[in-house]
Each structure stands twice: as structure tokens, then as C-alpha cells.
N, C-alpha and C positions, 0 to 999 in steps of 0.2 A: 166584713172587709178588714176589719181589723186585725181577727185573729188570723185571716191571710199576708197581711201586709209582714207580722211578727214570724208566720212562719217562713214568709220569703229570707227573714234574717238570717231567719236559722241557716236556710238550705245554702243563705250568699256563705256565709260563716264555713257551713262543712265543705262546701266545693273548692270556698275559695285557698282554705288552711289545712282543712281535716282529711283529704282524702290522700290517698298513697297514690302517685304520679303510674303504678305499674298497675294495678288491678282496679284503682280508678272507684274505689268503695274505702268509707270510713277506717280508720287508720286502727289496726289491730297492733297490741305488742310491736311503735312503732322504735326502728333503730337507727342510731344519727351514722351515716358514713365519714371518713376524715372530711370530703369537703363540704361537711355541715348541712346534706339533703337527706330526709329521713324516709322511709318507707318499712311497711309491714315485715317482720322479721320470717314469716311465713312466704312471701313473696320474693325474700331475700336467697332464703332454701330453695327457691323452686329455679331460682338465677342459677346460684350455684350448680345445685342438679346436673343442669341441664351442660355448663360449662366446662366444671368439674376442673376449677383453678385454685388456686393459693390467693391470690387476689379477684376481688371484684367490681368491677366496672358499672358508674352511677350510672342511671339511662339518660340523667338530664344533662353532664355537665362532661363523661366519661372520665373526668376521673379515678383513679384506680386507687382501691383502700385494700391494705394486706390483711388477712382473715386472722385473727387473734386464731393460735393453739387449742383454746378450749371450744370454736367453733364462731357461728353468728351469735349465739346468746350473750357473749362476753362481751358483743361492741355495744358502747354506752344506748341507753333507751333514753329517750325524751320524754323527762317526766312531767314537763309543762302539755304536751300535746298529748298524755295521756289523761292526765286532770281536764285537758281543753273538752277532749271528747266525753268522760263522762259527765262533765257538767252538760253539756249538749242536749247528753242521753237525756237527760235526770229532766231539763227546761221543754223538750220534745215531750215529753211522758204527762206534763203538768196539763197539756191543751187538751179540752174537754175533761179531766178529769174534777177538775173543782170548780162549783159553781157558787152564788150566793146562796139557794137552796139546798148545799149540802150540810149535813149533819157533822160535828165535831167527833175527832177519829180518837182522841186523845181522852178522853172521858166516857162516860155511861150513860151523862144525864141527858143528851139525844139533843144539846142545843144546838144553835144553828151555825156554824161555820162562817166565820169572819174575816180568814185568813188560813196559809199554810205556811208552815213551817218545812224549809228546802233541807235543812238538814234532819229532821226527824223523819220528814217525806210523810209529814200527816195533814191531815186538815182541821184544825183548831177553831176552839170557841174563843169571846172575851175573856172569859176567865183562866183558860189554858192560856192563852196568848198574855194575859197578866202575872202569869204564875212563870212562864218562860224568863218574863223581864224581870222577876223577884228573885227566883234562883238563880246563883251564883254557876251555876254549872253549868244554864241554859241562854243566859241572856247575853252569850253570842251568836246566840243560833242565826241564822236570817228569816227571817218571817216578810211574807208578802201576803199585802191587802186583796182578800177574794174580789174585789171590781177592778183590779190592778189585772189580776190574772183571768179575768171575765172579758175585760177589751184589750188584751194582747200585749200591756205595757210591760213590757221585758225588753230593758233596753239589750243590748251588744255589748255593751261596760260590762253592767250584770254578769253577764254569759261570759265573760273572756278576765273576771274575777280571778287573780292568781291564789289556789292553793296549794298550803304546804304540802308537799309530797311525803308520802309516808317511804318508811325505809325497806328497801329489796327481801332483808333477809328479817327485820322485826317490824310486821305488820301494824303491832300498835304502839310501834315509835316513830315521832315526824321526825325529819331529817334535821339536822340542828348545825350541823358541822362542816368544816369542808379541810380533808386532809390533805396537806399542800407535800407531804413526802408521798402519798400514794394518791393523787389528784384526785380525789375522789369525793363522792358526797357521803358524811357516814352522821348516824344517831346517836343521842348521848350513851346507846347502851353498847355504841359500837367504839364510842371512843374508849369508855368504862373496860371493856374486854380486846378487842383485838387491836386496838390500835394505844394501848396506853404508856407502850416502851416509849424510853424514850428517843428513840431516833422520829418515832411519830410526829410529828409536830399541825397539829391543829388549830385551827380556827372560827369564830363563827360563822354565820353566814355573811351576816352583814358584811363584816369587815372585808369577807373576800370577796363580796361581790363590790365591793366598793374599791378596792384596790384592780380588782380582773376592771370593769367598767373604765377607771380610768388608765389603766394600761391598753385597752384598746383601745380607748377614744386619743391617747398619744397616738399609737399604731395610725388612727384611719385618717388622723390629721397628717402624716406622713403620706398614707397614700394620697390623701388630696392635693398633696403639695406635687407627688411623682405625674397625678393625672394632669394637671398644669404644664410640666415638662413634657411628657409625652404626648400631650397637645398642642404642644409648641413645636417639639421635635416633628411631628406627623404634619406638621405645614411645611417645615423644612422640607419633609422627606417630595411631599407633593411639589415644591417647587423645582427639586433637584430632580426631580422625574419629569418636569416639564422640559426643562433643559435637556434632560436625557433625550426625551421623544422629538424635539426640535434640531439636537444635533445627528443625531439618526436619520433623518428628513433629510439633513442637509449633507449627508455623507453618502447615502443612498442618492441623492440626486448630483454631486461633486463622480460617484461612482461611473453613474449612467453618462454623463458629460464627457467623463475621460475614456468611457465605451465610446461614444459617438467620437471622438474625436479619434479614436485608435482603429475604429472601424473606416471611419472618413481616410485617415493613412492609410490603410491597407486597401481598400477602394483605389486611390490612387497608384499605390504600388502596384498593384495587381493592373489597371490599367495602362501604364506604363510598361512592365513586363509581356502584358500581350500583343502590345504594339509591337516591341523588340521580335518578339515568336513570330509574327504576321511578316515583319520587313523581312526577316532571314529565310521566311518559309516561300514567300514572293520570290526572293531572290534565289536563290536554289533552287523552286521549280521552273522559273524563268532560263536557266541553265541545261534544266533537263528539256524542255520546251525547244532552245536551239542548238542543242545533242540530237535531238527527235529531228527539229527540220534537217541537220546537215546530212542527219541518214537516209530521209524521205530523197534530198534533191542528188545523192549521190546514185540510189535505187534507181530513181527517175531517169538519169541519166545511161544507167545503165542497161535498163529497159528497152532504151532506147537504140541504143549502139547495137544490142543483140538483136532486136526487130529489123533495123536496116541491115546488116549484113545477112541475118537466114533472107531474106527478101530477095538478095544481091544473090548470094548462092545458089536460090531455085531460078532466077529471074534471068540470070548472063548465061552465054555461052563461054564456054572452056577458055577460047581467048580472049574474050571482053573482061574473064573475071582476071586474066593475069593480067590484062592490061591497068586494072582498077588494084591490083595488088597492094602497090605501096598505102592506097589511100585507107584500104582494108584496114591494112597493120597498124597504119597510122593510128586510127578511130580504136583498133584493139589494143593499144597501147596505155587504154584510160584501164583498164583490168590492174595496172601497176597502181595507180594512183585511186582502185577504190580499198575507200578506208572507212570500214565501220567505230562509231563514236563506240566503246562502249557504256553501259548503265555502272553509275557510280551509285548500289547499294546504298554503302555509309551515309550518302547525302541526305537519303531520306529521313532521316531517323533526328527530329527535333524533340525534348524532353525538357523538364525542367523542376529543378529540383529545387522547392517551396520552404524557405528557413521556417522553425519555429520561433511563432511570433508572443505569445502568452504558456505554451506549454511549459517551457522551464523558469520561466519566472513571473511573479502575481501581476497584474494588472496594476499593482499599489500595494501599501502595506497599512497595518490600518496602526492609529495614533493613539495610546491611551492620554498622553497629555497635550495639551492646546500648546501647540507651536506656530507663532507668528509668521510667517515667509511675505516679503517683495512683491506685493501684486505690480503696484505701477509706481514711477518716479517722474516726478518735471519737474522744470522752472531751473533757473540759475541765477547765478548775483547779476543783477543790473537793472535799468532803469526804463528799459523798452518792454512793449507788450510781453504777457509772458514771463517777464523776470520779478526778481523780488530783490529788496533791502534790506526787511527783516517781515518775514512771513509768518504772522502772530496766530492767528485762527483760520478754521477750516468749517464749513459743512457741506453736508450733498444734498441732491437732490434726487428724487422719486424715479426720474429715467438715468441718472449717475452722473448731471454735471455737480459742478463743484464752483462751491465760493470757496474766496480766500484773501481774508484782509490784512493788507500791508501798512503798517505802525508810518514808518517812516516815510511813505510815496505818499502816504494819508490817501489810500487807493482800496477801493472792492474790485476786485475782478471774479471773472466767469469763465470756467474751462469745461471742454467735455470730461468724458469720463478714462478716458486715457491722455488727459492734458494737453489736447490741443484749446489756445485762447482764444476765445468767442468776445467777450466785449468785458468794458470795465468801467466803474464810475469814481473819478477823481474829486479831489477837492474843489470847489466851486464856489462862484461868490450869489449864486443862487441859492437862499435858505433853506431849499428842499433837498438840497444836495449834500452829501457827507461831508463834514468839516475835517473829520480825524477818526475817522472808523477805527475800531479794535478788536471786540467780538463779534464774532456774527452764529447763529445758529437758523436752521431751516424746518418746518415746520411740518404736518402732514398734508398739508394743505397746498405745498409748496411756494409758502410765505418767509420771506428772508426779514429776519430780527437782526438789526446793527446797534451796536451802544456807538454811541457818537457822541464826547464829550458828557454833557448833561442830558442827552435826549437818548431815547430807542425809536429808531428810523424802521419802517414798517417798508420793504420792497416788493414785488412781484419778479417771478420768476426770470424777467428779461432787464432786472435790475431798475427799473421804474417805479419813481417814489408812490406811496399811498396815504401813508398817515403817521403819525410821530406821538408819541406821550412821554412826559418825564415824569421819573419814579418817583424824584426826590425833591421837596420845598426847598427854592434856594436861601428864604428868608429864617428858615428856622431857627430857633434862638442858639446857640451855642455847639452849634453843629458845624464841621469843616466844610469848607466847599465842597459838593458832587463832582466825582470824576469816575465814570461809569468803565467797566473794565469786561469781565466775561459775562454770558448769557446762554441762559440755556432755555428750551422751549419743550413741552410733551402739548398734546390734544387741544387743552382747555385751558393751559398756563404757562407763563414766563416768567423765569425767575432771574435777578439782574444783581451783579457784584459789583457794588461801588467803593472802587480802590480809595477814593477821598475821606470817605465817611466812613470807610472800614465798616460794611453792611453791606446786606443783603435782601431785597426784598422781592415778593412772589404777584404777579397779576394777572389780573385775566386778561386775553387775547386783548380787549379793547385798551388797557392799561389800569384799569381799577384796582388799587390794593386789597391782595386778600391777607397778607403777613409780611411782618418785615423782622430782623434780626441782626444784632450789630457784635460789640466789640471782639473777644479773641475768636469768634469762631467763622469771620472775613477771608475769603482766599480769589484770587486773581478771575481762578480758573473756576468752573461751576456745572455740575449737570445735574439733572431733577428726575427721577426713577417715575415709573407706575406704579409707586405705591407710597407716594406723596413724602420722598426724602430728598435730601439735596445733599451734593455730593460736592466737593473742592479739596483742591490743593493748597498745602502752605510750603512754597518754595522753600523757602531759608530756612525752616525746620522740618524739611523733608519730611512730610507725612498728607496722609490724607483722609479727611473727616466727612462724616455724616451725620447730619442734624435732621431732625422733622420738622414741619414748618411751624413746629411752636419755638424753635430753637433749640432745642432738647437734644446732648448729643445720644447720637446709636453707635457709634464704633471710631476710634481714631487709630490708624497704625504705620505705622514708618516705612514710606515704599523703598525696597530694594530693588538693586542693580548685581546679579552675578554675589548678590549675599551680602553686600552694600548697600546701607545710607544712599539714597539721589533724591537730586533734586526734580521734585517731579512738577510738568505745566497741567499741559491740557490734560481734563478727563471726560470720561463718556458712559452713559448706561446704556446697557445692551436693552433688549424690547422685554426681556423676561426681570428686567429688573437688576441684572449684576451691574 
């Protein structure tokens, strides 16, 4: 089990590092591509082959590496994963081959084998193995205990032991150098010969692996710093795409509205127009209708007239018919007076010719920037239902009435959603009642939050008291009177401006403090986002800030008017958080 478990190391070791991502077998003559993935330079030729480019494409990552002139032999080799492999070979090769009962390789005298020696690749007695550690030539060798390599102890350190690479073109010289004019790794007999001009400039290893090491680890401290950014950036981007997809939503559905209602017009119009068609078409056949009778009773008549005279003709005799003479002519006399109506054609012919109503121009034009326009307007100066004296705060409600507390009337009032006034709650000498309302905000629930003096008055949607809490200790040491000013409310909390104390503090629905924040960063006005910031104005120096609820600013910047410093009041977050 053991010597199973050790070769399981092995096999995790070659699948997991050793093997070439293309042929998926132990890495032959492996070569590095520019983006640092290596595979067999045999597997590398057979890419090419098949492509037959100037460049070659990684299979893992497709990066594209241009083919050095001299071919693929030319792109660097990885001489660490060429050492990794044969050390591999060499630790594979060891299992079953040495036991405690074998005989010492390294001698004559047939004693029993104690250990081997990885670099001789023999199997050693005590005395070989003392004679390694005496001479001076030998006693780096690595030597491991035969019960070591009897139950599988070869760790993965062992095995993944970095050796010096020997040099490409002098087999028994190890590499020593690294030529920083020709980036390269070269041997002392390569510095000695080809590179000894001196434009050459070399170095050992250490030093340049000490210097390369710390110049990347500057490098990867840089990217860690850019992965921060573009982890921060890519919330942006998700949130700006949230917006995207909500205002898409609501332009597609603003679209279909202005459809239904262009269709609903033309419904109409069209309606109307066929009446017009119907009445003229009534009327006009009505005309042909008594064209048609006066020809009928004209016919009729004269039907008539020629019936009784051929009768009178065959009927009288010779004198009776002269004696009936005049009365004859008489009756023949309507031959003068028949008059056929005739057919007025043209009448017929009702048409109508249908304006274009969307062809020649869009149904709308669409908007790259958010442009404010006038939904609805009310209220005027005065002092009767309806009116205002100075009209300090607003909110709505879930079906679109609306509050709106007046400073001066010391009044909440209640309007629909196109301003008609529904009811309002005045100052009162009943304690449940608002004393001096000023902010009010509305809640999901459709719960109305009032600052009133010292207190937050808790309403229900028909303007009926519920319940009140105060934010702030009136007894507190050293602290100005309370005089509560804006509020604002999301799901789970209220957050409340007291103009007196120059603070601000946040609670849950019931009124429990969850944070509070005071001196310059106080403003009138106040709104609280979904993503736990608060948001105010400072009048007199025009700008508008944002704190977390630990007080922390997030951003301060000076609202413009038309590219102008204003003085700005109220503010509000949108559901996405602006």
C-alpha cells in the first residue's frame, strides 16, 4: 500500500505538471510559447504542419506566438520541466528495483546493500556509502536509505528538487550565467568564448534571479492593485447596466402607452369619419330614393291616363267620344307636364382620402440624455384647502396621492395624483396631532414619517395618527436643543436631520438607534439609497454630499444650474440607488 500510495505521487506529479496539454503524454523536448504554456516541440511541428503559418496559436489560452527564423527549435525550452521529468524517470525506475536483500553495485565484495545512491544510480554497501561521504567529489551525491525506498518514502519535495541545468551547446558545463544584452542563460565556457566582448554584459544567476523576482513581484503587485479597480469598475459596470435594462423597460412601456393612446386617437378619428361617410351617404340616397318615388308616381300616373283613354276609345261611339273631347285633352295635357327626375351619377361616388398618420414621421424620437418635462402642476399662494404659504416637503404614495407639508400653515395635506385635495391635518391642541410638521417622507408600506418639532409622528395613509418616537435626548449634556428638519425612509429604516443639533441619525421603523452623525456633514434636506448611504444638501454652499452610516464621506460636489453654482433643497434616490 505504500509503494502504491508513493506511486500515486508520482502519477498526481506527471498528469498534474508533466504532461503536454496536446498529446496528453510526458513532456518530450518541452518549449515555452510567449504566453509562458509549454508543450512538446514535436507536437509543436505537427501544429504547424498542419497550419502552415508564421505564427502559432496556444491551444489553451490562443494566444499567438511569431515563429523565430530559425524554426520551433529556436523558442526557449524549459529547462526546469526537463530536469522535473527526468528526475521522475530516474524516482519511477527506483520502485522494485532495490531491496534490503540486494547486493552492493558499487563494489566486488557482494555485501548487502544499505542504500542507493540517486546520482550514481547504484546500490551501495556501508562502506561504499562511507567512502561517498569521505570523498570530496562524492559526498554531494544524494544517497537514500534501502527501507526508505522499501516502503515508498519519496516525498514530492525530493522529486520536484531543483537541478542545475546543464548548458545546450556544452553538455558538461552547468549553466552559471545569465546574459542580460542577449537574455539568455549561458555557461562559464560560453561567457569565456562567445560572449566575452564587451558589449556582453553578464551576470550570475543569483543576482539575476534576484533582481528578475523582484521586478516581477513589483509587476504582480501592480496587477493586484489594477484587479481591485477592475473589480470595482465591473460593479459599476453591473450597476450601470441595471439602469440600462430598467430604463429600456420603461421606454418600451412609455412606447406601447403612446401606441395605445395614438391608436385610441385614431379609433376615434376613424369613428368619427365614418359617421360623416354614413350621414352624407344616408343623405344622398335619401335624394335618389325620392328621384326614384317622383318617377314611380309620375309613371303611375300616366299609366293611368293612357288606360282610360284607349278604354274611352274602343268603349264610346263616334259622338259620345266628341262629345267627351275636351275632357280627353284635358287628361292629355299631363303628357306636357311628365318629367323624368333624371340619375345624378356623381352622387354616387363617396371616397375618402385617409392622411398619413405615423408614415412620414416617428411615433417619437428616442432620448440619449434624461430630460426632465412637466408631468403635473398645483396648488397656489393662499390659505384655503389646496393652497400653500410655503410648500416645504413632498412624498407619494404607492397608488400616486401625495403629501405635502406646509412650514408656515403648520399643515399636512393629502392630494390625488393629479392634485386634486383630499383632506389635511392641521395644528392641533391635541398631542397626537402635528404641532409644526416639516419633512415628511412615505414609506413601502404606505406609512407617512413627519418630523414635528422634537418628535417623528408615525401616520397611516388617510393621515391618522399611529405612533411617534424621538430621535434625540433632550437632556443631553452640552448639546443644542432638537429641532428636527428633513427625513427620509427605504424598507427597514429612517433616517432624520436635526437642524438644531446639526446631526443626523438613522433608526429602525420602530425608532431604535442604529447610527447617528453630527457636525459639518448636517444638511436640511436628506435621502438614504439601497445601499446603506445618505445623501443631503447644504444650501448656502451649494453642494451635495454623501456619507455612510458610519459618517464617512463617499463623494461631495457642487450642484449646478445651466453650468452655475445653486442653491439646492430637496433630494431623492432613485430605486437603483442614483
Amino acid at each position: 500500500m505504500a509503494e502504491a500510495a508513493a506511486q500515486t505521487v508520482l502519477e498526481t506529479i506527471s498528469q498534474g505538471h508533466l504532461e503536454c496539454p496536446i498529446c496528453c503524454c510526458r513532456f518530450k523536448d518541452p518549449k515555452i510559447l510567449d504566453c509562458l504554456h509549454s508543450f512538446c516541440l514535436k507536437c509543436l511541428e505537427e501544429m504547424m504542419s498542419k497550419h502552415k503559418s508564421e505564427e502559432i496559436t496556444c491551444p489553451v489560452c490562443r494566444r499567438e506566438t511569431q515563429v523565430p527564423d530559425g524554426g520551433l527549435q529556436i523558442l526557449a525550452s524549459s529547462f526546469f520541466m526537463i530536469s522535473l521529468v527526468d528526475e521522475i524517470n530516474k524516482q519511477e525506475k527506483l520502485f522494485g528495483k532495490v531491496t534490503s536483500s540486494a547486493t552492493c553495485e558499487s563494489c566486488e565484495e557482494g555485501q548487502e546493500a544499505v542504500s542507493r545512491c540517486l546520482d550514481c544510480k547504484q546500490n551501495i554497501c556501508k562502506k561504499c556509502q562511507e567512502a561517498h561521504q569521505r570523498m570530496k567529489s562524492l559526498k554531494d551525491h544524494r544517497i537514500i536509505p534501502a527501507q526508505d525506498l522499501d516502503n515508498s518514502r519519496v516525498s514530492q519535495t525530493g522529486l520536484t528538487k531543483n537541478v542545475t541545468p546543464k548548458c545546450r551547446k556544452h553538455d558538461d558545463h552547468a549553466i552559471c550565467f545569465h546574459c542580460e544584452t542577449c537574455d539568455m542563460l549561458i555557461c562559464s565556457k560560453c561567457a569565456a568564448t562567445e560572449h566575452r566582448s564587451v558589449e556582453h554584459n553578464f551576470i550570475e544567476i543569483t543576482d539575476s534571479i534576484t533582481s528578475f523576482r523582484k521586478n516581477v513581484t513589483d509587476i504582480l503587485q501592480i496587477f493586484e492593485e489594477s484587479k481591485k479597480k477592475f473589480a470595482s469598475t465591473e460593479q459599476s459596470f453591473k450597476h450601470a447596466r441595471k439602469i440600462l435594462q430598467s430604463n429600456v423597460a420603461r421606454a418600451c412601456r412609455d412606447i406601447s402607452s403612446k401606441a395605445e393612446e395614438e391608436i385610441e386617437q385614431i379609433r376615434n378619428k376613424a369613428e368619427h369619419l365614418n359617421t360623416k361617410v354614413k350621414k352624407l351617404g344616408q343623405e344622398r340616397d335619401s335624394e335618389y330614393e325620392k328621384a326614384l318615388m317622383h318617377n314611380r308616381d309620375q309613371m303611375e300616373r300616366a299609366d293611368q291616363i293612357v288606360t282610360a283613354v284607349n278604354d274611352l276609345m274602343k268603349q264610346t261611339d263616334d259622338f259620345e267620344l266628341l262629345g267627351l273631347k275636351p275632357k280627353v285633352m284635358h287628361n292629355l295635357e299631363f303628357e306636357k307636364e311628365l318629367k323624368c327626375e333624371p340619375v345624378n351619377i356623381d352622387m354616387a361616388f363617396i371616397g375618402v382620402k385617409c392622411q398619413d398618420v405615423v408614415s412620414n414621421t416617428d411615433l417619437g424620437e428616442i432620448l440619449l440624455r434624461e430630460k426632465w418635462r412637466l408631468k403635473e402642476e398645483f396648488g397656489q399662494e393662499g390659505t384655503a384647502d389646496g393652497e400653500f404659504q410655503w410648500a416645504n416637503d413632498v412624498a407619494c404614495f404607492k397608488n400616486g396621492d401625495i403629501v405635502v407639508t406646509d412650514t408656515k400653515q403648520k399643515r399636512l395635506s393629502l392630494f390625488t395624483s393629479n392634485g386634486q385635495f383630499k383632506t389635511s391635518v392641521d395644528q392641533g391642541a391635541d398631542s397626537n396631532q402635528l404641532e409644526a410638521p416639516c419633512g415628511v417622507a412615505v414609506n413601502h408600506d404606505d406609512l407617512v414619517f413627519v418630523t414635528d418639532q422634537k418628535k417623528v409622528k408615525v401616520l397611516d395613509s388617510k393621515l391618522q395618527f399611529i405612533r411617534e418616537f424621538t430621535p434625540s435626548v433632550d437632556d443631553a449634556e452640552g448639546l443644542s436643543e432638537s429641532d428636527l428638519s428633513g427625513i427620509a425612509v427605504d424598507k427597514q429604516r429612517v433616517a432624520v436631520a436635526d437642524r438644531g443639533r446639526k446631526a443626523i441619525s438613522v433608526h429602525n421603523l420602530d425608532g431604535s438607534l442604529i447610527a447617528s452623525t453630527s457636525n459639518n456633514l448636517f444638511g436640511n434636506f436628506i435621502a438614504i439609497s439601497n445601499k446603506e448611504r445618505l445623501s443631503f444638501t447644504k444650501y448656502y454652499k451649494k453642494s451635495l454630499l454623501c456619507i455612510d452610516l458610519k459618517g464617512d464621506e463617499m463623494f461631495n460636489v457642487i450642484t449646478l444650474l445651466n453650468g452655475e453654482p445653486a442653491n439646492p433643497t430637496g433630494v431623492l434616490c432613485d430605486d437603483d440607488g442614483s
